[in-house]
DRENPA-3360 file (N, C-alpha, C; in nm, 2 decimals, always signed):
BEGIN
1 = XXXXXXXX = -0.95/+0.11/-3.49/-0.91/+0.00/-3.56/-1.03/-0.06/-3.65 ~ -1.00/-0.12/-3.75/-1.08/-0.18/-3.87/-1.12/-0.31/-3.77 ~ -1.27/-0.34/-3.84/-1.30/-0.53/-3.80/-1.22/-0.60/-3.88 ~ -1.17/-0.68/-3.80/-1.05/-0.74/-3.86/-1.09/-0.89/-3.99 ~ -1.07/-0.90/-4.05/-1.14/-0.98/-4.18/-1.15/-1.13/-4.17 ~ -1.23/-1.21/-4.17/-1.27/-1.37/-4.09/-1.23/-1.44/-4.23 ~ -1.16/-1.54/-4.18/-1.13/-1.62/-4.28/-1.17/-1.79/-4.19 ~ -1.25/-1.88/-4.29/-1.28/-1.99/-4.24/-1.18/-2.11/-4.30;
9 = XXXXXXXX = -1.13/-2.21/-4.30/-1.06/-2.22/-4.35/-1.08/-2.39/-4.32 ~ -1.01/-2.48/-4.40/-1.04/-2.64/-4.39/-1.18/-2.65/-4.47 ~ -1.28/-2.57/-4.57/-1.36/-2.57/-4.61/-1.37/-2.70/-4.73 ~ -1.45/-2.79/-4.68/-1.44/-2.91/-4.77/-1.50/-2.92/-4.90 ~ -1.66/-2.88/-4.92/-1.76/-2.86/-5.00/-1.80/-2.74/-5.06 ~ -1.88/-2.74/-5.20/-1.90/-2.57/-5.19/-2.07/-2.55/-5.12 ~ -2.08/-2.62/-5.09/-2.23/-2.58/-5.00/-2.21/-2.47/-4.88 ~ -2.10/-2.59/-4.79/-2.04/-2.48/-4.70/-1.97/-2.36/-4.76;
17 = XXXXXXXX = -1.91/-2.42/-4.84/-1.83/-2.25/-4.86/-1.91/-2.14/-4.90 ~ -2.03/-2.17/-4.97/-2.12/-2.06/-5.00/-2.20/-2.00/-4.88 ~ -2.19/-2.09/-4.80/-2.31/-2.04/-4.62/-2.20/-1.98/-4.58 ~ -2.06/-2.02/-4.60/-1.97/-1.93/-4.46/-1.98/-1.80/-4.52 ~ -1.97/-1.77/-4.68/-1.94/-1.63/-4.75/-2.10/-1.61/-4.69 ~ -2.17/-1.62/-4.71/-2.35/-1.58/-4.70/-2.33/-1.51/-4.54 ~ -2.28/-1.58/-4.42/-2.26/-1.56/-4.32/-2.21/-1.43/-4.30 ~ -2.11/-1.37/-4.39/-2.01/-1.29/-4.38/-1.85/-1.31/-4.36;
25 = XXXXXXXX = -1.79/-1.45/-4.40/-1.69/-1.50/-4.42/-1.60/-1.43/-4.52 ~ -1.49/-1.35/-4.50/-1.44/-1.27/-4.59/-1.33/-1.40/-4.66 ~ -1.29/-1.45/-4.67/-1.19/-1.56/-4.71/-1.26/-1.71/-4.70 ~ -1.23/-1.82/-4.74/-1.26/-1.97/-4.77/-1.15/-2.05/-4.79 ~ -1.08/-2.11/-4.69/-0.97/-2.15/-4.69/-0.97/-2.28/-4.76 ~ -0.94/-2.33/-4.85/-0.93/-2.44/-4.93/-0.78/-2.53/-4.91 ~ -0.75/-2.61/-4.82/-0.63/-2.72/-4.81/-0.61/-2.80/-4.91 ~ -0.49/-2.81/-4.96/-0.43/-2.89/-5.04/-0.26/-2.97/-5.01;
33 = XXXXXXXX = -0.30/-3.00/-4.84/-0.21/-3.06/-4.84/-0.27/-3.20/-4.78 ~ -0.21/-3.33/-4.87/-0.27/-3.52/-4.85/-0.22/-3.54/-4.71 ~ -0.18/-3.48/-4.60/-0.17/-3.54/-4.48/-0.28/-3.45/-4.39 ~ -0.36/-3.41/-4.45/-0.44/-3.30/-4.33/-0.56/-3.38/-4.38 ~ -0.68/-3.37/-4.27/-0.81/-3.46/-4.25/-0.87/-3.39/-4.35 ~ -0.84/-3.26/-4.36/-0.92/-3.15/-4.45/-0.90/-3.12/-4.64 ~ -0.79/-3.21/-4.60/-0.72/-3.21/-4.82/-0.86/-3.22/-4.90 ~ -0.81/-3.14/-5.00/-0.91/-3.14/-5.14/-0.88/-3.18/-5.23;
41 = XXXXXXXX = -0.91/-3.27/-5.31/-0.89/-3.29/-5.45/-0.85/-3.19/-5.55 ~ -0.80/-3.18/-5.63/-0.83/-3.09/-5.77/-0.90/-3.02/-5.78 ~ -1.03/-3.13/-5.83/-1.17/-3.18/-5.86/-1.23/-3.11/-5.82 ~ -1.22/-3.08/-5.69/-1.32/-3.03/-5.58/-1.37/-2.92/-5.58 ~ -1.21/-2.86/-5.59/-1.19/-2.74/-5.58/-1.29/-2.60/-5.65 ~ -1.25/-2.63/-5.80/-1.29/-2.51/-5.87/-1.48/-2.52/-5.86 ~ -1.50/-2.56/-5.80/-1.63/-2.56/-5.75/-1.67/-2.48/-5.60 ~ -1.54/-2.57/-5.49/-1.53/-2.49/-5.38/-1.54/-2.33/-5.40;
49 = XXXXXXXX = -1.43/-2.30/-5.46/-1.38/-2.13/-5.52/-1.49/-2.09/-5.54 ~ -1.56/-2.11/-5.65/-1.71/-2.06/-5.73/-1.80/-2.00/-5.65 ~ -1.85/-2.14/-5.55/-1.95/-2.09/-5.45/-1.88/-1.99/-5.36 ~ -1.79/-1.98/-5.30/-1.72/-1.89/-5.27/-1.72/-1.76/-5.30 ~ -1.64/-1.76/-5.38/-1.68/-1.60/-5.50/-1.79/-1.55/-5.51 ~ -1.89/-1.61/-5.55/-2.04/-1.63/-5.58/-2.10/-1.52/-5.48 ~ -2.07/-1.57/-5.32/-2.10/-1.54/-5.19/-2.05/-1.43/-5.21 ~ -1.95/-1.37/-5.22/-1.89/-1.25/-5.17/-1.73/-1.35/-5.04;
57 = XXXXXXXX = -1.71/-1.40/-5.08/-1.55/-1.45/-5.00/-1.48/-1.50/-5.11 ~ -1.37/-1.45/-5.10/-1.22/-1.51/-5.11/-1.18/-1.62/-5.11 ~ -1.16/-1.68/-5.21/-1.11/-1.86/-5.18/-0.96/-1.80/-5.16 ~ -0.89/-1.94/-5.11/-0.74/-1.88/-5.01/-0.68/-2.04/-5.08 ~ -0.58/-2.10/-5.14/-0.55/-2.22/-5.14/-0.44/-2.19/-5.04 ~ -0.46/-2.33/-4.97/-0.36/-2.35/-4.85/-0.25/-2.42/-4.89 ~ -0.09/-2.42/-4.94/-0.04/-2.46/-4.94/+0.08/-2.50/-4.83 ~ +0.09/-2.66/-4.85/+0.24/-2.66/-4.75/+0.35/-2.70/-4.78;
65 = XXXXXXXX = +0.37/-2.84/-4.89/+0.52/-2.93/-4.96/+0.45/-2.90/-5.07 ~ +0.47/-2.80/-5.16/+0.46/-2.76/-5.32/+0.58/-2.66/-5.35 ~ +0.60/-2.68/-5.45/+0.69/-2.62/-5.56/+0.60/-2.49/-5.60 ~ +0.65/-2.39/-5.65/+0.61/-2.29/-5.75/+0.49/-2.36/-5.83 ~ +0.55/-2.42/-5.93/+0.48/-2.47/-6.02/+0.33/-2.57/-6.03 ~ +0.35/-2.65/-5.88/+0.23/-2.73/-5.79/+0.13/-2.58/-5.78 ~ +0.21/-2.50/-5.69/+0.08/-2.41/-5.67/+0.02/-2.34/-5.76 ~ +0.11/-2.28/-5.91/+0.04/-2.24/-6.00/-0.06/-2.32/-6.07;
73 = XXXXXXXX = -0.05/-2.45/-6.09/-0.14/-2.54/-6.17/-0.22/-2.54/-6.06 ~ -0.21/-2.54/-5.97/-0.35/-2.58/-5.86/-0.45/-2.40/-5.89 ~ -0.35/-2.33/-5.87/-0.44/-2.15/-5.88/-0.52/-2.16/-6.02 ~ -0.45/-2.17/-6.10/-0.43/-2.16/-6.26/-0.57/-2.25/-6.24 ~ -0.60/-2.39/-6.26/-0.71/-2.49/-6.24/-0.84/-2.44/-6.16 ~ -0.79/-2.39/-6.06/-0.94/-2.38/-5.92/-0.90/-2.22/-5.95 ~ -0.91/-2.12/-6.04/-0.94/-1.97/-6.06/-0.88/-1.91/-5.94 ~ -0.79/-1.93/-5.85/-0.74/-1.87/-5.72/-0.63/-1.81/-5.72;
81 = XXXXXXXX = -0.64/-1.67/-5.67/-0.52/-1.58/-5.69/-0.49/-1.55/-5.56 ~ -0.56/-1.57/-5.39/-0.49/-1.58/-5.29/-0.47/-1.69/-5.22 ~ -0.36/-1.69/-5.18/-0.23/-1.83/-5.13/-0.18/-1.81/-4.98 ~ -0.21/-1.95/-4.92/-0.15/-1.94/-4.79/-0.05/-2.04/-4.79 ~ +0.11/-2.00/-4.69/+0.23/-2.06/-4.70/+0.22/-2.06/-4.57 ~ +0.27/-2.23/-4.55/+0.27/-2.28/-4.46/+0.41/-2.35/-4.43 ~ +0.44/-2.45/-4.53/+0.54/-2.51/-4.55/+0.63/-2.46/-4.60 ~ +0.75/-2.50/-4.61/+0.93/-2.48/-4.58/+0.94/-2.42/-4.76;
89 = XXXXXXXX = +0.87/-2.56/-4.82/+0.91/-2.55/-4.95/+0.77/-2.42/-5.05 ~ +0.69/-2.40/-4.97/+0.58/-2.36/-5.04/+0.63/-2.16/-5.00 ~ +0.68/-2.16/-4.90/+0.72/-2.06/-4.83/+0.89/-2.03/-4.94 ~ +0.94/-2.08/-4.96/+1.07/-2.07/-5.03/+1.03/-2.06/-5.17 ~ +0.95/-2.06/-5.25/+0.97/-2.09/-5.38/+0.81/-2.00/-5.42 ~ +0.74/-1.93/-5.31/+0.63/-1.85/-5.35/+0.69/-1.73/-5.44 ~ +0.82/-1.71/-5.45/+0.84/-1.53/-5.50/+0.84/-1.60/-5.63 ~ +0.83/-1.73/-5.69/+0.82/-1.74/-5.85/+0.69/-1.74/-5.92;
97 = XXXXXXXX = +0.64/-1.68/-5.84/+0.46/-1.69/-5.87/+0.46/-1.51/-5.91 ~ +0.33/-1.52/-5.96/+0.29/-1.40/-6.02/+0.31/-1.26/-5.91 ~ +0.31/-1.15/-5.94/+0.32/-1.10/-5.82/+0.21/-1.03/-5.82 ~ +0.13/-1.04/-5.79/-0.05/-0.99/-5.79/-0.11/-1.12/-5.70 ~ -0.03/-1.19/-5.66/-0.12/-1.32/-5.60/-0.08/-1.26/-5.49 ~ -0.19/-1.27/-5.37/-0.21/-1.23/-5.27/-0.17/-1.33/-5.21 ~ -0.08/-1.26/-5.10/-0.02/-1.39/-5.00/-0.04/-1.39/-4.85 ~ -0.10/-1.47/-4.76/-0.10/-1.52/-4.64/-0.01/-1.59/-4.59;
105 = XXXXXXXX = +0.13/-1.55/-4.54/+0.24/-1.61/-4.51/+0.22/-1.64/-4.38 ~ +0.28/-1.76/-4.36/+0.23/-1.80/-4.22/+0.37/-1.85/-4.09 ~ +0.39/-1.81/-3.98/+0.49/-1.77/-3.91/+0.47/-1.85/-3.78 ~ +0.52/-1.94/-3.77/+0.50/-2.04/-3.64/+0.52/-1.99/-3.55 ~ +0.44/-2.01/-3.43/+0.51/-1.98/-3.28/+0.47/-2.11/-3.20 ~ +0.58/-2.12/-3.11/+0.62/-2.23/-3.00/+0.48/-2.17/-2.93 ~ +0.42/-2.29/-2.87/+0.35/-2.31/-2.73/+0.39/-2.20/-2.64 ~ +0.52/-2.16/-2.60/+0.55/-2.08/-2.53/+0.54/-1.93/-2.57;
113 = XXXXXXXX = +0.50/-1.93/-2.68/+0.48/-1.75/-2.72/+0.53/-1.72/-2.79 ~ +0.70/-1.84/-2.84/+0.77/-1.73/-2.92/+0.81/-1.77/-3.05 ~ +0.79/-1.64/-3.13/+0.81/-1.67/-3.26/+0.96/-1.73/-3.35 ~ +0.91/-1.83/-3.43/+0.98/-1.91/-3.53/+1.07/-1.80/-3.57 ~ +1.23/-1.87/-3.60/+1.28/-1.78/-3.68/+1.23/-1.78/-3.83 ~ +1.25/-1.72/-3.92/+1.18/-1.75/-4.08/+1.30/-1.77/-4.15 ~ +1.33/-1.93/-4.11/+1.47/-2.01/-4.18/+1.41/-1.97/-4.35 ~ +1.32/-1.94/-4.39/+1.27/-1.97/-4.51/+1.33/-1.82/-4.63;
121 = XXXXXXXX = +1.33/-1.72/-4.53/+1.37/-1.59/-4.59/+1.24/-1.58/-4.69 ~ +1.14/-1.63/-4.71/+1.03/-1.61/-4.79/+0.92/-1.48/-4.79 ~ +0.92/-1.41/-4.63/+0.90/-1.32/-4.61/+0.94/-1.20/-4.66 ~ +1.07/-1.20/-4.71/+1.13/-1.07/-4.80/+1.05/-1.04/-4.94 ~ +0.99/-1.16/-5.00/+0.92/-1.14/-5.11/+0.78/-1.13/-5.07 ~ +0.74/-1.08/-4.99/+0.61/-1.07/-4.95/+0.62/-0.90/-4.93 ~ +0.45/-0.85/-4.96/+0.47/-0.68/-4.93/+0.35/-0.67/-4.84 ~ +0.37/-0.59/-4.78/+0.32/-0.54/-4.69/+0.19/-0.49/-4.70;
129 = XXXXXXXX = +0.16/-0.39/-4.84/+0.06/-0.33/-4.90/-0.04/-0.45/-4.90 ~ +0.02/-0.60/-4.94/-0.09/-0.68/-5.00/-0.09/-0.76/-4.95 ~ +0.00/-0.82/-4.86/+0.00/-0.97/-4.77/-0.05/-0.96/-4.64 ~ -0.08/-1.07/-4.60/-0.07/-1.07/-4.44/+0.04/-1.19/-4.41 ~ +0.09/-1.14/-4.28/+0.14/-1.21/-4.19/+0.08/-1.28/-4.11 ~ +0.01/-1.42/-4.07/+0.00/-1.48/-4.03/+0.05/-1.56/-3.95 ~ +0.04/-1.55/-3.77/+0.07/-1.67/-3.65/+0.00/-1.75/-3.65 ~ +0.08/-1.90/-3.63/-0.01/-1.96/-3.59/+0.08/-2.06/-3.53;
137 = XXXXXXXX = -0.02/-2.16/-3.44/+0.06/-2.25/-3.32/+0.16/-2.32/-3.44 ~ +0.28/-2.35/-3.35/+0.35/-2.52/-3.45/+0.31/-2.57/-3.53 ~ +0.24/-2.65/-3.43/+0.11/-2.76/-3.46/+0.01/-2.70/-3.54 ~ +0.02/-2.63/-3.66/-0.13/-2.61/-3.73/-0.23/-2.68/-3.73 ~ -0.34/-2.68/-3.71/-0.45/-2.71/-3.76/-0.53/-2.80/-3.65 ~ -0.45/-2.83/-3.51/-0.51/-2.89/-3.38/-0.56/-2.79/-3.32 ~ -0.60/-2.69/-3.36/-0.68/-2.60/-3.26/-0.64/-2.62/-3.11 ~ -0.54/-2.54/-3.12/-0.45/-2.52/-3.03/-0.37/-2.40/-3.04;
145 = XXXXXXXX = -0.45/-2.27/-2.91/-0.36/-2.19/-2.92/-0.22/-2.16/-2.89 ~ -0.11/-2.07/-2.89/+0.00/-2.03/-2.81/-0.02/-1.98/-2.68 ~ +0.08/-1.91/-2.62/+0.10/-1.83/-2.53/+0.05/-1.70/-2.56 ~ -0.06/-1.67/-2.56/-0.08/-1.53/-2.60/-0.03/-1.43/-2.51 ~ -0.01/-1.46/-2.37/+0.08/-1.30/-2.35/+0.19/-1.32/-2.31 ~ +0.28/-1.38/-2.34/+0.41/-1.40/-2.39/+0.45/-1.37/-2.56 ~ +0.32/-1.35/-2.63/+0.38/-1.31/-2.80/+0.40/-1.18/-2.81 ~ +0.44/-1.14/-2.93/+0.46/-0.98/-2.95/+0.49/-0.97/-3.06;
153 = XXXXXXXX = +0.41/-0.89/-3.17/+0.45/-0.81/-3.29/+0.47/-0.69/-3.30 ~ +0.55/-0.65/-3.38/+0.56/-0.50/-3.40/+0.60/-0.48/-3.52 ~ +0.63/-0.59/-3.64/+0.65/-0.56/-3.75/+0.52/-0.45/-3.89 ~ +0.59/-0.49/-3.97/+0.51/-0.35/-4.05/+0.39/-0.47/-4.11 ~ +0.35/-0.55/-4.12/+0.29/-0.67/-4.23/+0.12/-0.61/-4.11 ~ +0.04/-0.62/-4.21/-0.10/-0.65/-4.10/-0.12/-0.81/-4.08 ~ -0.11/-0.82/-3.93/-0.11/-0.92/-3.84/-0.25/-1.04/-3.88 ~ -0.27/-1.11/-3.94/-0.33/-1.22/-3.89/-0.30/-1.32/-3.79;
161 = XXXXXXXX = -0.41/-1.39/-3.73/-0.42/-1.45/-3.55/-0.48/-1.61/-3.58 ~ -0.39/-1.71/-3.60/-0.45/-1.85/-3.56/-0.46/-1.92/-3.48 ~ -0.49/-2.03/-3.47/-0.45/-2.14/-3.38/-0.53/-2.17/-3.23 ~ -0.62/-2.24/-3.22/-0.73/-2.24/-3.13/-0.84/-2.14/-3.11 ~ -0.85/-2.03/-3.19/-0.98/-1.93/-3.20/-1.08/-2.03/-3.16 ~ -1.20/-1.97/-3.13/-1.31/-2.01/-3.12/-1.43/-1.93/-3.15 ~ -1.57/-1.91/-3.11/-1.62/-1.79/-3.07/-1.64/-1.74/-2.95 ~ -1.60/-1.82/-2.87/-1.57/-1.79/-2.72/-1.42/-1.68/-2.68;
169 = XXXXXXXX = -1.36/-1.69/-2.77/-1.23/-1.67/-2.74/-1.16/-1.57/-2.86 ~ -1.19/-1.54/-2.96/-1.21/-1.47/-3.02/-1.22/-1.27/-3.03 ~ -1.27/-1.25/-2.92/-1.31/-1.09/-2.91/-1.20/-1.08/-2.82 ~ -1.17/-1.18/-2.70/-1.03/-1.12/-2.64/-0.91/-1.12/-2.70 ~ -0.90/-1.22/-2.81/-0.77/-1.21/-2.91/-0.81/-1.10/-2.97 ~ -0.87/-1.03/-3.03/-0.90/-0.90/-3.11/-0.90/-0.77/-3.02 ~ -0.93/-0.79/-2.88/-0.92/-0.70/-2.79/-0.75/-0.68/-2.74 ~ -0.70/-0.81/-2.78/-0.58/-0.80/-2.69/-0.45/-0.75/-2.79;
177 = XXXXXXXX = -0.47/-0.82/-2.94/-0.37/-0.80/-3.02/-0.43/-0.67/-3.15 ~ -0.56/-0.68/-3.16/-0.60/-0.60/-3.29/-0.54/-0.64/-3.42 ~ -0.56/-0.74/-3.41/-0.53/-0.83/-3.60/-0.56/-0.78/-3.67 ~ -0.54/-0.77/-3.80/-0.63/-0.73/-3.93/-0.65/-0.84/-3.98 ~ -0.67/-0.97/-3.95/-0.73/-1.12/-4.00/-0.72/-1.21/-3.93 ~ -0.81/-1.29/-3.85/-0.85/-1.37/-3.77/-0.86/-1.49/-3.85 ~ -0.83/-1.61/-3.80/-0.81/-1.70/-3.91/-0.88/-1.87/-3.79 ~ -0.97/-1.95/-3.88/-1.06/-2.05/-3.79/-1.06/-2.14/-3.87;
185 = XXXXXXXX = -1.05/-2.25/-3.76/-1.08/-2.43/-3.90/-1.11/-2.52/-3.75 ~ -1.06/-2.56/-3.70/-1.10/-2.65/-3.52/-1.25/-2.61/-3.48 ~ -1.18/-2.43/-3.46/-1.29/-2.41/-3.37/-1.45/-2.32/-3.39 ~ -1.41/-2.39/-3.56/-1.60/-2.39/-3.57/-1.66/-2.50/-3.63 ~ -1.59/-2.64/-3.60/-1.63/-2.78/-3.58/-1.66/-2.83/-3.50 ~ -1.77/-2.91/-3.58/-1.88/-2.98/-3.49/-1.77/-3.12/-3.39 ~ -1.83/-3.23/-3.32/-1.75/-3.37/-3.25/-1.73/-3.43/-3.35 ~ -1.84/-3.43/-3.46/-1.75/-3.51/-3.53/-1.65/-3.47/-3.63;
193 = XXXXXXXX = -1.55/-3.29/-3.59/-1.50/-3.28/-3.72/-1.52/-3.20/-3.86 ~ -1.64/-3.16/-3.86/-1.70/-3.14/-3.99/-1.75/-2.96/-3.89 ~ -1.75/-2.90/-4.05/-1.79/-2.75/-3.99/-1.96/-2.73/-3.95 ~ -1.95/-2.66/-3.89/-2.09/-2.66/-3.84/-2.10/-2.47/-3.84 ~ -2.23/-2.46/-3.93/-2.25/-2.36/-3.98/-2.33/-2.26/-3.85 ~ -2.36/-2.34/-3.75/-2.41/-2.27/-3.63/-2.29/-2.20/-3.53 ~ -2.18/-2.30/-3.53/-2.05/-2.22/-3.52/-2.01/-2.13/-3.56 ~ -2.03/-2.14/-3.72/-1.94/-2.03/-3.79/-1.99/-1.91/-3.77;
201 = XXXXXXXX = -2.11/-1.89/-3.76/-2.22/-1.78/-3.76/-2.19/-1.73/-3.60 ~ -2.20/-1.76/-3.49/-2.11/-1.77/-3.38/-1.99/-1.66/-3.34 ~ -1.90/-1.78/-3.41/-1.74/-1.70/-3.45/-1.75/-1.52/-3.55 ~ -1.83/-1.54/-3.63/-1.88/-1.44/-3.71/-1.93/-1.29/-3.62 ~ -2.02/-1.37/-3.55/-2.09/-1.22/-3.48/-1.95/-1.21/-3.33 ~ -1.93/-1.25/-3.29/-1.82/-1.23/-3.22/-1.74/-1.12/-3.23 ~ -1.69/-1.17/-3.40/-1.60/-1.04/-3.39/-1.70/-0.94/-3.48 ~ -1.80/-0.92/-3.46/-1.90/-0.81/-3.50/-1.92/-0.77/-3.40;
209 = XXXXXX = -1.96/-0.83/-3.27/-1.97/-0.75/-3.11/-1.87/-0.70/-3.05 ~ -1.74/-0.71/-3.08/-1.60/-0.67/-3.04/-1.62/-0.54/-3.14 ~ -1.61/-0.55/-3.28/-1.64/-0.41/-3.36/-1.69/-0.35/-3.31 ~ -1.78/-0.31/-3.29/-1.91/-0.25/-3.23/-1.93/-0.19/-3.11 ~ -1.82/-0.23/-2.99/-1.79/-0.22/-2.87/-1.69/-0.10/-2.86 ~ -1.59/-0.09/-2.99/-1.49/-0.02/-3.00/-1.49/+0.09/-2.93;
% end
């Protein structure tokens, strides 16, 4: 199996976003939803992306209650051509977007292990060649895992893994499921919140020692 590809994600500044790509951060997850601690401005953004790119990472805009159109002016504005669907409405109305934008679809699971039905049918416009599938707890973004041996995939999409990673915890989710995208925002913050580059670097070599072990 391939090292599976680190994506950091809740990235507020491009300071950070250029140390997490410097690190070896394959993705830079950029939020653009007003009820998360982590939202971005506009403004912010095509700066975030830059340093990003710059680095060698992926900026990712995170969408959740956007329209087609919301997310193209947001891509279109901050230079970003891969997208993460989170929400009902952002998840239903992605297939009006370009089809070359790279998608991170994202697939709830209960506390107890089991996966969300996809009320959204959004998934059918998604391909396999180019997307990931993405789990993650209910509760996004409390760093808070599921049931991990209670879940099960077997679909055709390469597996991305959220929801309470750490760097502690991390090489046995890669040991247990073999992701092809590991995904982190909780648990490489500092108490108060804010990313801490000692973490990320951390989380990083983790799944470089899990590779390497193979």
């Amino acid at each position: 199996m391939n090292k599976p590809v680190i994506k950091i994600c809740g990235v507020c500044d491009p300071k950070m976003a250029g140390e997490a790509a410097r690190l070896g951060a394959d993705f830079v997850g950029i939020i653009f939803h007003p009820q998360s601690r982590r939202f971005v401005k506009i403004e912010q953004t095509k700066a975030i992306a830059a340093a990003a790119k710059e680095n060698g990472a992926i900026p990712v805009a995170v969408f959740v209650d956007h329209t087609a159109d919301q997310m193209a002016e947001i891509c279109i504005q901050s230079d970003i051509q891969t997208i993460q669907l989170h929400g009902s409405m952002a998840r239903k109305q992605h297939s009006l977007l370009p089809a070359d934008y790279q998608r991170i679809y994202v697939q709830a699971v209960s506390s107890a292990g089991v996966i969300n039905n996809d009320a959204d049918n959004g998934l059918l416009y998604c391909d396999p060649r180019r997307d990931y599938l993405l789990f993650d707890n209910v509760e996004a973004g409390k760093g808070r895992p599921f049931n991990w041996d209670a879940f099960k995939y077997s679909g055709h999409f390469r597996m991305g893994l959220a929801g309470g990673l750490t760097p502690d915890n991390v090489g046995l989710a890669i040991k247990k499921f073999q992701p092809a995208l590991v995904d982190v925002s909780s648990g490489v913050e500092n108490s108060s919140g804010e990313k801490d580059l000692r973490l990320i670097k951390d989380f990083i070599k983790a799944v470089g020692v899990v590779n390497d072990h193979k």
